[in-house]
N, CA, C, O and CB atoms as a CASP TS submission, in Angstrom:
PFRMAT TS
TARGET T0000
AUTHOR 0000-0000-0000
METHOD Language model
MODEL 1
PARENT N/A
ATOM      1  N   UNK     1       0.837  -1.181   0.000  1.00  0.00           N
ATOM      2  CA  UNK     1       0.000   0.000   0.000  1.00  0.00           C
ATOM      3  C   UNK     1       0.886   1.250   0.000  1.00  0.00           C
ATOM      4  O   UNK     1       1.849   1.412   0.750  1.00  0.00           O
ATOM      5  CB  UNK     1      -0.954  -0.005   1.219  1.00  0.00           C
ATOM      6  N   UNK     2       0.570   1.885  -0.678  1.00  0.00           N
ATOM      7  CA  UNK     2       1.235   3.582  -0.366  1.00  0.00           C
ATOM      8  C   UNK     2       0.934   3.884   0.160  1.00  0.00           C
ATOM      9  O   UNK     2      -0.295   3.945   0.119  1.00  0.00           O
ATOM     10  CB  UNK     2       1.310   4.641  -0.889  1.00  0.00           C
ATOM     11  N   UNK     3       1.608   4.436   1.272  1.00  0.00           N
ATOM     12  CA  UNK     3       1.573   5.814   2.381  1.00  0.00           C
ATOM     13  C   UNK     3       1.995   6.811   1.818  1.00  0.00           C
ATOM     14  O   UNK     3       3.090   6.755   1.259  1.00  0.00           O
ATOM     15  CB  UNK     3       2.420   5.796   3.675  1.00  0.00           C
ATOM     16  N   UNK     4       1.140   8.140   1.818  1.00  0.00           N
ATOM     17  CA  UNK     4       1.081   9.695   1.553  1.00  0.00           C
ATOM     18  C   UNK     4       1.646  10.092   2.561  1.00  0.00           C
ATOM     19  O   UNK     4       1.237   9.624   3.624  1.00  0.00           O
ATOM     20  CB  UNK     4      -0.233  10.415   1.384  1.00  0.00           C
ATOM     21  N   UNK     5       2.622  10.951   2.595  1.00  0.00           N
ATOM     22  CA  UNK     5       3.226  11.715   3.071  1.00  0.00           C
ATOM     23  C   UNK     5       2.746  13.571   3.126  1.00  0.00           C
ATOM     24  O   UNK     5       2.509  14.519   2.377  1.00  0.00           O
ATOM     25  CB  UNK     5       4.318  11.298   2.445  1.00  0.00           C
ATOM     26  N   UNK     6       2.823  13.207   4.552  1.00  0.00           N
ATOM     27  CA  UNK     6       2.004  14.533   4.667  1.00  0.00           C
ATOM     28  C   UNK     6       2.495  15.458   4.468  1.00  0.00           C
ATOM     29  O   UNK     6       3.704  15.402   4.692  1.00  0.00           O
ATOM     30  CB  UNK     6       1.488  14.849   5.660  1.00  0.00           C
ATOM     31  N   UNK     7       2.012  16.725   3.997  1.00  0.00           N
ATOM     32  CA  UNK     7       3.215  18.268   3.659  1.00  0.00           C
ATOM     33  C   UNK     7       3.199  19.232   4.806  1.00  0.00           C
ATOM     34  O   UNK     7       2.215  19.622   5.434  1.00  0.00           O
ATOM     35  CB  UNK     7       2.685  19.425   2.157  1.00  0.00           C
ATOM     36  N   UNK     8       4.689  19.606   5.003  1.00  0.00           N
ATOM     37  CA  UNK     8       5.302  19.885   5.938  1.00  0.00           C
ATOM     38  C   UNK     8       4.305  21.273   6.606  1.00  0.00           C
ATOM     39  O   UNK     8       3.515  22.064   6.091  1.00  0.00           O
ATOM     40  CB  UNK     8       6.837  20.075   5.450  1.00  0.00           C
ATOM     41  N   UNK     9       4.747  21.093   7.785  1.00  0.00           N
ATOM     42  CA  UNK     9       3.081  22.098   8.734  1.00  0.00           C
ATOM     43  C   UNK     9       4.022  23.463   9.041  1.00  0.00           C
ATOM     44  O   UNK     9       3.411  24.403   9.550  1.00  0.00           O
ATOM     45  CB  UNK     9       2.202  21.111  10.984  1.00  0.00           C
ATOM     46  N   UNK    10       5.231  23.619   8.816  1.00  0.00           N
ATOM     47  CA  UNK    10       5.657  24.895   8.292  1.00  0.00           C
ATOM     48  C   UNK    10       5.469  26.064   7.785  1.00  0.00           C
ATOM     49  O   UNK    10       5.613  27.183   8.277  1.00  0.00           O
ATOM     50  CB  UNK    10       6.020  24.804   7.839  1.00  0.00           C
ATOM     51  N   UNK    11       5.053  25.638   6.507  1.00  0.00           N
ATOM     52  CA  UNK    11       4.958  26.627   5.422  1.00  0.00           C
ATOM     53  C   UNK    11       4.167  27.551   5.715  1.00  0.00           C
ATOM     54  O   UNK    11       3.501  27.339   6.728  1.00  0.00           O
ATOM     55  CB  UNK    11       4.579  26.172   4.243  1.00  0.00           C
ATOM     56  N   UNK    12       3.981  28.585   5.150  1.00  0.00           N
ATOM     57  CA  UNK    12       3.346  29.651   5.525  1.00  0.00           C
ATOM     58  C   UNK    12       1.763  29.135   5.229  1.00  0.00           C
ATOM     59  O   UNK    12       1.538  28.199   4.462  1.00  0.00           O
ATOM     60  CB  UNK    12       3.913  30.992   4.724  1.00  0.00           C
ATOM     61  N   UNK    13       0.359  30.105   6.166  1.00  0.00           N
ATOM     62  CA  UNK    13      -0.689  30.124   5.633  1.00  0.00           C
ATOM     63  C   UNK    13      -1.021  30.109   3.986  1.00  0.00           C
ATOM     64  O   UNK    13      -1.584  29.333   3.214  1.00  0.00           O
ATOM     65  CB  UNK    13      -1.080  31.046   6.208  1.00  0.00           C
ATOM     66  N   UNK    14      -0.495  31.130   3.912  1.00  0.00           N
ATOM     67  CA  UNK    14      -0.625  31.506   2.208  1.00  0.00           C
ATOM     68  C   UNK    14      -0.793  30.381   1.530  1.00  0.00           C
ATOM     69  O   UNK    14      -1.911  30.009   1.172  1.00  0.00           O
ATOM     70  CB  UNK    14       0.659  32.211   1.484  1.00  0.00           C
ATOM     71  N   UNK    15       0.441  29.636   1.250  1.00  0.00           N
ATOM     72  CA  UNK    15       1.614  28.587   0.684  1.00  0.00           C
ATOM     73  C   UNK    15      -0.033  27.720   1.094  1.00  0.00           C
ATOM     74  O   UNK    15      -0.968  27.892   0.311  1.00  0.00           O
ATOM     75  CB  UNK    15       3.707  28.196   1.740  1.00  0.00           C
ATOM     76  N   UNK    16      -0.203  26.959   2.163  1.00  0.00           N
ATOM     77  CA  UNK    16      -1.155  25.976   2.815  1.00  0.00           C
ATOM     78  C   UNK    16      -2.002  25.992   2.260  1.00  0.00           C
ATOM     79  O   UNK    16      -2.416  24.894   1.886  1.00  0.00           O
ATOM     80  CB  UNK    16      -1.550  26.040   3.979  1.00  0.00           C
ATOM     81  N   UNK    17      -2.838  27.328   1.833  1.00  0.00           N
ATOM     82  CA  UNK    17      -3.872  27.535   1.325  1.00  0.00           C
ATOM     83  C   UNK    17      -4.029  27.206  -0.387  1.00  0.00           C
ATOM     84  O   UNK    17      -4.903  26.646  -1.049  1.00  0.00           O
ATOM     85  CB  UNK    17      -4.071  28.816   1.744  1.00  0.00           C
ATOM     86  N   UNK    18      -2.718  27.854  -0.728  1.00  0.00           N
ATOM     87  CA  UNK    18      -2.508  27.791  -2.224  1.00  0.00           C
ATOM     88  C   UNK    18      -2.578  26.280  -2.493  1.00  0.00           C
ATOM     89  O   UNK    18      -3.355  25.947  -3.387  1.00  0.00           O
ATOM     90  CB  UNK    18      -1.044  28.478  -2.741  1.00  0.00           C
ATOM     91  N   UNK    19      -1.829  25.224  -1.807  1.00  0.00           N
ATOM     92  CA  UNK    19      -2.232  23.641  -1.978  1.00  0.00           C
ATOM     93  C   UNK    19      -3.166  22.858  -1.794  1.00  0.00           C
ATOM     94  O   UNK    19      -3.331  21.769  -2.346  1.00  0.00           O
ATOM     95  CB  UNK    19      -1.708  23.028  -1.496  1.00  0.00           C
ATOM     96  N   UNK    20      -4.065  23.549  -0.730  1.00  0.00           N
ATOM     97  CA  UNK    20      -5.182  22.640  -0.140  1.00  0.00           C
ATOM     98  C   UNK    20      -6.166  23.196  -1.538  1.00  0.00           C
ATOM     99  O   UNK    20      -6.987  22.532  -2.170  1.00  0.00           O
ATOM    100  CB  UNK    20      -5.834  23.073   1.834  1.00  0.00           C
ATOM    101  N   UNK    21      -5.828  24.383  -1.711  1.00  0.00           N
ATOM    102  CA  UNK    21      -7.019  25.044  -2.968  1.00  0.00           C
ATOM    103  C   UNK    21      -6.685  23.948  -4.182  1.00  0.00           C
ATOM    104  O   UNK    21      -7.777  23.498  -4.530  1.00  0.00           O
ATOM    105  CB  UNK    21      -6.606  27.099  -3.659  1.00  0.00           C
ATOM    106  N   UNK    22      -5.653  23.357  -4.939  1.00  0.00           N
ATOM    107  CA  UNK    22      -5.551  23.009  -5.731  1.00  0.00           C
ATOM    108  C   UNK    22      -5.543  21.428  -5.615  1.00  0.00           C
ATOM    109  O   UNK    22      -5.402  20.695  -6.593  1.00  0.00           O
ATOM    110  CB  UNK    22      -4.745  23.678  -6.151  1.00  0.00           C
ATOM    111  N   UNK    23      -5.745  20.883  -4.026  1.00  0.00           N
ATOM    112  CA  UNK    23      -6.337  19.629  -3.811  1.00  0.00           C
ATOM    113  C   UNK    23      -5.155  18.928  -3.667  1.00  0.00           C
ATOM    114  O   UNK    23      -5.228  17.803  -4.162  1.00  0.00           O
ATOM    115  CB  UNK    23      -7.295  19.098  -4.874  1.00  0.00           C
ATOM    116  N   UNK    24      -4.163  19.180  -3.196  1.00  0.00           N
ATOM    117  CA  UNK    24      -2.768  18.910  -3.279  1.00  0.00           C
ATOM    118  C   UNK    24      -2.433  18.682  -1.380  1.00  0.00           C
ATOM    119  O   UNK    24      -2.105  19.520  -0.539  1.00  0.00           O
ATOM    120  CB  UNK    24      -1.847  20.439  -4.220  1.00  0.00           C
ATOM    121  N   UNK    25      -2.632  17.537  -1.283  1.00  0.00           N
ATOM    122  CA  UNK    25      -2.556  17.454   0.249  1.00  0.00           C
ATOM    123  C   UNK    25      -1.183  15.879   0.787  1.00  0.00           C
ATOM    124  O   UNK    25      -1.153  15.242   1.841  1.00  0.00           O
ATOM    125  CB  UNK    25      -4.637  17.057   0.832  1.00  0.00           C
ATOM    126  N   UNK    26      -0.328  15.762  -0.373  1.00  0.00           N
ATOM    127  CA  UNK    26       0.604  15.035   0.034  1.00  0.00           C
ATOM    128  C   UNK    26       1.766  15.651  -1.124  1.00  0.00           C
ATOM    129  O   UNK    26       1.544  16.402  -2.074  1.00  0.00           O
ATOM    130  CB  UNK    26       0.162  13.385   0.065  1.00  0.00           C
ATOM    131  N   UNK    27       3.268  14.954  -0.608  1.00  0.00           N
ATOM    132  CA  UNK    27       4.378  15.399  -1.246  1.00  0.00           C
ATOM    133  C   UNK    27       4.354  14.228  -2.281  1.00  0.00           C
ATOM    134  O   UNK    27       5.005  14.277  -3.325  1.00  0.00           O
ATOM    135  CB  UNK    27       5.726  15.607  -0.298  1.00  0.00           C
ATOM    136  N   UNK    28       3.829  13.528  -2.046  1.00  0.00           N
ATOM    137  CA  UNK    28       3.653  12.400  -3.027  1.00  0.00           C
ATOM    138  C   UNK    28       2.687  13.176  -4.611  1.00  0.00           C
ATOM    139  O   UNK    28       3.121  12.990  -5.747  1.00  0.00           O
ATOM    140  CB  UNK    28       2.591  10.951  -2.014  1.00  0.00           C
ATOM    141  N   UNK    29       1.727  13.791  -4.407  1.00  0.00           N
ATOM    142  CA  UNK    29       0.855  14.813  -5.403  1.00  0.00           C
ATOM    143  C   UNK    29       2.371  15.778  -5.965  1.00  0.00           C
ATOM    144  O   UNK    29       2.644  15.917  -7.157  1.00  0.00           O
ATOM    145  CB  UNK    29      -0.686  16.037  -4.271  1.00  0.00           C
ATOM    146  N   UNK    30       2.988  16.206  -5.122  1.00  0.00           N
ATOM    147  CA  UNK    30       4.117  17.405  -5.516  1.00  0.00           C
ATOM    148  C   UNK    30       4.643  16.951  -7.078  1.00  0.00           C
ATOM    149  O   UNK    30       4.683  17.583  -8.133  1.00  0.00           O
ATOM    150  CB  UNK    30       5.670  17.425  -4.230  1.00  0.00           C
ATOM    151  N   UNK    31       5.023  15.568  -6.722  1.00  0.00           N
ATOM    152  CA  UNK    31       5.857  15.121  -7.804  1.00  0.00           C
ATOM    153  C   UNK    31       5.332  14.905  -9.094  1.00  0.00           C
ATOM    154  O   UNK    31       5.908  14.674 -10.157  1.00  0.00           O
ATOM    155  CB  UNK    31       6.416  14.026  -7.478  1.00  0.00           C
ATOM    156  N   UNK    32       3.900  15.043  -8.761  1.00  0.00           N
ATOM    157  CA  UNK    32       3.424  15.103 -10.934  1.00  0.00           C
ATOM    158  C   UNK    32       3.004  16.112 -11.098  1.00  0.00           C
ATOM    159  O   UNK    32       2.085  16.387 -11.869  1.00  0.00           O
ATOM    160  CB  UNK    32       2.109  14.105 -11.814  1.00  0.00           C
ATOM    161  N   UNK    33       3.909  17.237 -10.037  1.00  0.00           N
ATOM    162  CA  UNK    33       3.670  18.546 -11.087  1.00  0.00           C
ATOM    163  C   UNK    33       5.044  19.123 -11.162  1.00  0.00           C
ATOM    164  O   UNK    33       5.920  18.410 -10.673  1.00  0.00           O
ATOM    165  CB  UNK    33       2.494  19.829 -10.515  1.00  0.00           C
ATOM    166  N   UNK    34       5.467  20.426 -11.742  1.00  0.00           N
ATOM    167  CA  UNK    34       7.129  21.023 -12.324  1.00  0.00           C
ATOM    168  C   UNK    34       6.673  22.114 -10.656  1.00  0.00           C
ATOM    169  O   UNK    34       5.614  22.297 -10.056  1.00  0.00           O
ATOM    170  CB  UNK    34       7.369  22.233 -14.771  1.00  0.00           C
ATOM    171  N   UNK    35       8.181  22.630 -10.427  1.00  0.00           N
ATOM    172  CA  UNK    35       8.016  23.996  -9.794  1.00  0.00           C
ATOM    173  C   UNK    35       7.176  25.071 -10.156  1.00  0.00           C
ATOM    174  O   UNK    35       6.574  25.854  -9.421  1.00  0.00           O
ATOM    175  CB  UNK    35       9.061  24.536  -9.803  1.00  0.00           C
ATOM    176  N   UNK    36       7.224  24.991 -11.646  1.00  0.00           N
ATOM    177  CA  UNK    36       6.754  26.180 -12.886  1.00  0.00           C
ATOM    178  C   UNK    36       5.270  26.477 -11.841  1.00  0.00           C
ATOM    179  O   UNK    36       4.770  27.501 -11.375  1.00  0.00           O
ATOM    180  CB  UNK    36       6.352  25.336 -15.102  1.00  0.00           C
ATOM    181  N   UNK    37       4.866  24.816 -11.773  1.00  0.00           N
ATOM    182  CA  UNK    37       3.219  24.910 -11.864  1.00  0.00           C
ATOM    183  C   UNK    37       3.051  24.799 -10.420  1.00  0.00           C
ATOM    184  O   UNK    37       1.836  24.704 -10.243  1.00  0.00           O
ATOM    185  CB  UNK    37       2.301  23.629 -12.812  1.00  0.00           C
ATOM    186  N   UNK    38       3.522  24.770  -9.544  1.00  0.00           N
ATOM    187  CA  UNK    38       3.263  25.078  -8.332  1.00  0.00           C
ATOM    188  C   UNK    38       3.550  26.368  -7.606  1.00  0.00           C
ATOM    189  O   UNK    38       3.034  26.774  -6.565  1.00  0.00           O
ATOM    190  CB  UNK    38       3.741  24.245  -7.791  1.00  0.00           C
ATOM    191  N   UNK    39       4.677  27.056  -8.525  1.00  0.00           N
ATOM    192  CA  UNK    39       4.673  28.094  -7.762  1.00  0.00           C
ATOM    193  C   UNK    39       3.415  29.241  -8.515  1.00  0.00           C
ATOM    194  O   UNK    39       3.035  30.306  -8.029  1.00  0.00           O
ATOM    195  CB  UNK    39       6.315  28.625  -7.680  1.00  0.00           C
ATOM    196  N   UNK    40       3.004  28.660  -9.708  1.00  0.00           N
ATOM    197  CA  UNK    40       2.115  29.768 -10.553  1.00  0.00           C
ATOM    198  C   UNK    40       0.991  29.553  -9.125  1.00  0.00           C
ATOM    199  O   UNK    40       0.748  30.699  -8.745  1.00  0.00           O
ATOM    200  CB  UNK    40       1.400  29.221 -12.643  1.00  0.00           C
ATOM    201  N   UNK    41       0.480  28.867  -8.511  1.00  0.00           N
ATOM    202  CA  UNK    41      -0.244  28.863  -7.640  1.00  0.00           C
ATOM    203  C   UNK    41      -0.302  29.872  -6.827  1.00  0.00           C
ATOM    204  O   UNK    41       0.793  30.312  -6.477  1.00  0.00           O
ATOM    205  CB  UNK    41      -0.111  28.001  -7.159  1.00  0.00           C
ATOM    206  N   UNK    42      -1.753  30.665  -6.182  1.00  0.00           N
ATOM    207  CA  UNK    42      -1.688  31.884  -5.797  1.00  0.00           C
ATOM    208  C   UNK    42      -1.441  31.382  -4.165  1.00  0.00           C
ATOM    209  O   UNK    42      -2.024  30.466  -3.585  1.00  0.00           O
ATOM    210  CB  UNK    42      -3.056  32.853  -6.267  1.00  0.00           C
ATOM    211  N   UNK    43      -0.536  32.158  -3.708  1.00  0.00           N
ATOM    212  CA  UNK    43       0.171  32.210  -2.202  1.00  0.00           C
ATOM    213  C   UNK    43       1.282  31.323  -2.034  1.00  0.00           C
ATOM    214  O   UNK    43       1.705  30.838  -0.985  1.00  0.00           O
ATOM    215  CB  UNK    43      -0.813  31.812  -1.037  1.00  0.00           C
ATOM    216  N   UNK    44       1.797  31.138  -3.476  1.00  0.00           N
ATOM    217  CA  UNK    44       3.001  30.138  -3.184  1.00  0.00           C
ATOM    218  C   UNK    44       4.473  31.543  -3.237  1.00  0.00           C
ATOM    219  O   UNK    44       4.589  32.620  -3.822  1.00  0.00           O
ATOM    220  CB  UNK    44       3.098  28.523  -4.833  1.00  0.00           C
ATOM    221  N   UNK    45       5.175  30.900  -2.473  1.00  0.00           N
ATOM    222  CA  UNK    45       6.360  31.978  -2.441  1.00  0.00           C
ATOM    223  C   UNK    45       7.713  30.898  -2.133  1.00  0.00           C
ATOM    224  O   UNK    45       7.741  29.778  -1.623  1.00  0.00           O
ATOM    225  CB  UNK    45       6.089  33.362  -0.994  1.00  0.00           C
ATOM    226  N   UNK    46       9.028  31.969  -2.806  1.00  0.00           N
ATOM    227  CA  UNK    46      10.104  31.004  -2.955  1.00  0.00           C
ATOM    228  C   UNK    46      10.450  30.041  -1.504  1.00  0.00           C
ATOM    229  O   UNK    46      10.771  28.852  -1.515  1.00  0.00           O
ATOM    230  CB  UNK    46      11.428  31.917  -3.415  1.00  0.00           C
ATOM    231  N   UNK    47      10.290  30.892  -0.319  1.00  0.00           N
ATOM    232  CA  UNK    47      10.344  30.298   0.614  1.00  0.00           C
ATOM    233  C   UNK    47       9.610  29.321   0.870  1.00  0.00           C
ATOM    234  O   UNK    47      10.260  28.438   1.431  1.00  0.00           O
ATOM    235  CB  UNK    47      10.329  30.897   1.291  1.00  0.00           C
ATOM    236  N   UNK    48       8.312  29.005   0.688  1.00  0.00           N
ATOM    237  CA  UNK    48       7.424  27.669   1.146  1.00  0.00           C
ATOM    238  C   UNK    48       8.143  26.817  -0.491  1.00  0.00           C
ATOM    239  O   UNK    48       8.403  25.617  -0.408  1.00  0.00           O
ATOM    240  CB  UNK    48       5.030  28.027   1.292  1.00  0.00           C
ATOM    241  N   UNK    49       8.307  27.292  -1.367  1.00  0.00           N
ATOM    242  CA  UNK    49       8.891  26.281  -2.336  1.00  0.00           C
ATOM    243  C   UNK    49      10.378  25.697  -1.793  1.00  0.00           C
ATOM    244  O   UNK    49      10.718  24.514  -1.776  1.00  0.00           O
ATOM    245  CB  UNK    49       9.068  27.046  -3.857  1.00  0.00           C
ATOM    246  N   UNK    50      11.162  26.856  -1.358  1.00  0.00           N
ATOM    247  CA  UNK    50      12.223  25.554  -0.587  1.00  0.00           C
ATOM    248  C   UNK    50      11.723  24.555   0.409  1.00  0.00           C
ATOM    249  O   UNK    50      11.509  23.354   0.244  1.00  0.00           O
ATOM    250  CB  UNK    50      13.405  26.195   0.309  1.00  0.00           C
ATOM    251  N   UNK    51      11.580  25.296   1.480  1.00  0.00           N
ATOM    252  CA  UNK    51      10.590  24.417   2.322  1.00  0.00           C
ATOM    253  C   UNK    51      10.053  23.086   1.764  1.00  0.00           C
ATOM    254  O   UNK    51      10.220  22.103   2.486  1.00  0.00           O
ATOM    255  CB  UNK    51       9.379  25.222   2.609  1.00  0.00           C
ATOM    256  N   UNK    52       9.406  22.907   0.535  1.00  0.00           N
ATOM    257  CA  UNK    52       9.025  21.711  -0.201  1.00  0.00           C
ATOM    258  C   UNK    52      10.206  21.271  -0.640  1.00  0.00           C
ATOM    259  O   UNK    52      10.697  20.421   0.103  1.00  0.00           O
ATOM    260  CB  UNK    52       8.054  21.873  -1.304  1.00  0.00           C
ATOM    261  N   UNK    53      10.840  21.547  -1.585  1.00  0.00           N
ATOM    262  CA  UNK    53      11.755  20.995  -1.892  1.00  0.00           C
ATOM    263  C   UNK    53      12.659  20.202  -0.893  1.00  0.00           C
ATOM    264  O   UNK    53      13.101  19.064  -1.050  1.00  0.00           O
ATOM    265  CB  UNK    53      12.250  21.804  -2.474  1.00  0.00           C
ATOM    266  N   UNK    54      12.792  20.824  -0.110  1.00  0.00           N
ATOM    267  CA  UNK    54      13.456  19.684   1.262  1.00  0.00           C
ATOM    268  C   UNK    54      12.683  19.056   1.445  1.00  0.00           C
ATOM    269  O   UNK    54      13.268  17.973   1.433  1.00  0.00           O
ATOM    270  CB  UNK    54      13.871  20.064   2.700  1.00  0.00           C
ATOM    271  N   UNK    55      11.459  18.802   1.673  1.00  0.00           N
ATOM    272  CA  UNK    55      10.735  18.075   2.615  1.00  0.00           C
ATOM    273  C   UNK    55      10.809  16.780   0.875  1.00  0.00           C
ATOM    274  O   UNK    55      11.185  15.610   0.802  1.00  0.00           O
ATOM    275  CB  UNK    55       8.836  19.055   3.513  1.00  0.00           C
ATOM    276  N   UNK    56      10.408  17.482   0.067  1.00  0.00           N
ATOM    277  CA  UNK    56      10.560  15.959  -1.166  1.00  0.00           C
ATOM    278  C   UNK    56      11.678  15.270  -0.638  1.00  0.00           C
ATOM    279  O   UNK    56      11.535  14.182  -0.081  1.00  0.00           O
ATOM    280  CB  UNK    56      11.005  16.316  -3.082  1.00  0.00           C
ATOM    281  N   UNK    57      13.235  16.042  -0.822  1.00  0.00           N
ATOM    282  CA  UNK    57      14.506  15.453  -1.022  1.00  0.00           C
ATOM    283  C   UNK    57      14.484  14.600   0.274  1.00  0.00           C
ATOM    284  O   UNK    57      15.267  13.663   0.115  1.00  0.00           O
ATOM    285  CB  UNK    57      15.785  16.536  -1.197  1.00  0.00           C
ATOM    286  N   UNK    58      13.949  14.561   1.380  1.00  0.00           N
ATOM    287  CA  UNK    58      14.243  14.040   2.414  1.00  0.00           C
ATOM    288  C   UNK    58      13.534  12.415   2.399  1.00  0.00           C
ATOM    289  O   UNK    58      13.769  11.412   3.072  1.00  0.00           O
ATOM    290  CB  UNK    58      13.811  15.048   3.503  1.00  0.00           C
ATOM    291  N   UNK    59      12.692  12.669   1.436  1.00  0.00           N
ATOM    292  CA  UNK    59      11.611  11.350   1.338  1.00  0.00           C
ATOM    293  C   UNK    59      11.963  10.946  -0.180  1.00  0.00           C
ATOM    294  O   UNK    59      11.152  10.282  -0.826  1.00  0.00           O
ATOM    295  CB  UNK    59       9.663  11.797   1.577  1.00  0.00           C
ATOM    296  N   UNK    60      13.259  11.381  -0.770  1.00  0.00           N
ATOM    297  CA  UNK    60      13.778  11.015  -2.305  1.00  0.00           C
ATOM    298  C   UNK    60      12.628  10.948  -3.239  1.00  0.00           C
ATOM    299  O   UNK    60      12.409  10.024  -4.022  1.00  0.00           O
ATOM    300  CB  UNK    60      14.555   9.531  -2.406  1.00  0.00           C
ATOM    301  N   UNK    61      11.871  12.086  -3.068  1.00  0.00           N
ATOM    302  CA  UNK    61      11.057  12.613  -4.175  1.00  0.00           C
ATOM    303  C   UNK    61      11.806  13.639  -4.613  1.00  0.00           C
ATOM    304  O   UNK    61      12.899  14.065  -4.239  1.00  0.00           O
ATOM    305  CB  UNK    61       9.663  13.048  -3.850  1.00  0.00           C
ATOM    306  N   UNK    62      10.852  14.070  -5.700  1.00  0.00           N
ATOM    307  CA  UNK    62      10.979  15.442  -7.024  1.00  0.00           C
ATOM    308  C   UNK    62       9.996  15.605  -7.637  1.00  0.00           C
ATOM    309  O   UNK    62       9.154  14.793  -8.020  1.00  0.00           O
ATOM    310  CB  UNK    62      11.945  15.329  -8.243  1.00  0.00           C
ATOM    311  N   UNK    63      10.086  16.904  -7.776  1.00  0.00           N
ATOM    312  CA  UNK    63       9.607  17.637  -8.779  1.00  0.00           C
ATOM    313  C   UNK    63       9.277  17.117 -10.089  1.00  0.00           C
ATOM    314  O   UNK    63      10.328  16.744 -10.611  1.00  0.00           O
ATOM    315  CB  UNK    63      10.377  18.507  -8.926  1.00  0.00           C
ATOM    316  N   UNK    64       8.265  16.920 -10.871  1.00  0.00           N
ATOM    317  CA  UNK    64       8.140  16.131 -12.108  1.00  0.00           C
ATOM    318  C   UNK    64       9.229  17.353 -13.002  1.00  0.00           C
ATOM    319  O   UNK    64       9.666  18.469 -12.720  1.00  0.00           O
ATOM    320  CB  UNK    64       6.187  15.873 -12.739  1.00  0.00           C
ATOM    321  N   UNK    65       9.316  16.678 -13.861  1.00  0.00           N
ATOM    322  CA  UNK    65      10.598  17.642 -15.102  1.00  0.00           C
ATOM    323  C   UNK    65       9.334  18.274 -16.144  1.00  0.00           C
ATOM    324  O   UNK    65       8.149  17.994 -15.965  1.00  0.00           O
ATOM    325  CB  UNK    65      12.137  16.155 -16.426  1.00  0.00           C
ATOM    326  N   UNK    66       9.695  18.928 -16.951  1.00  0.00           N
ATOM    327  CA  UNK    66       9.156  19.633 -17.635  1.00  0.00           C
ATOM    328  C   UNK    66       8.723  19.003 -19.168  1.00  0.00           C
ATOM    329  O   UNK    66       8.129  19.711 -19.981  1.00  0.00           O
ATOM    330  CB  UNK    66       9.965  20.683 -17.571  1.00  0.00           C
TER
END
């Protein structure tokens, strides 16, 4: 079975909001989309995008490629 990995309780409101809006509630979802398209998301900012980006690399996910 897959276990979803939950996204990190950090990130800013904004950032939280901008993912839960687009139905995006694991780091496992992160990875079939690019940065491009997550940060076009409204309340995403470079900081909650690092923030993700570690939290993938730590669980040897990524970012889908372009």
């Amino acid at each position: 079975m897959n276990q979803k990995t939950a996204l990190p309780t950090k990130i800013a409101k904004p950032a939280q909001r901008a993912l839960s809006g687009a139905g995006i509630t694991s780091l496992e979802q992160l990875t079939e989309m690019t940065k491009d398209e997550v940060m076009k998301l409204h309340g995403m900012g470079p900081k909650a995008m690092e923030q993700l980006c570690l939290a993938l690399a730590e669980k040897d996910l990524y970012f889908a490629k372009k």
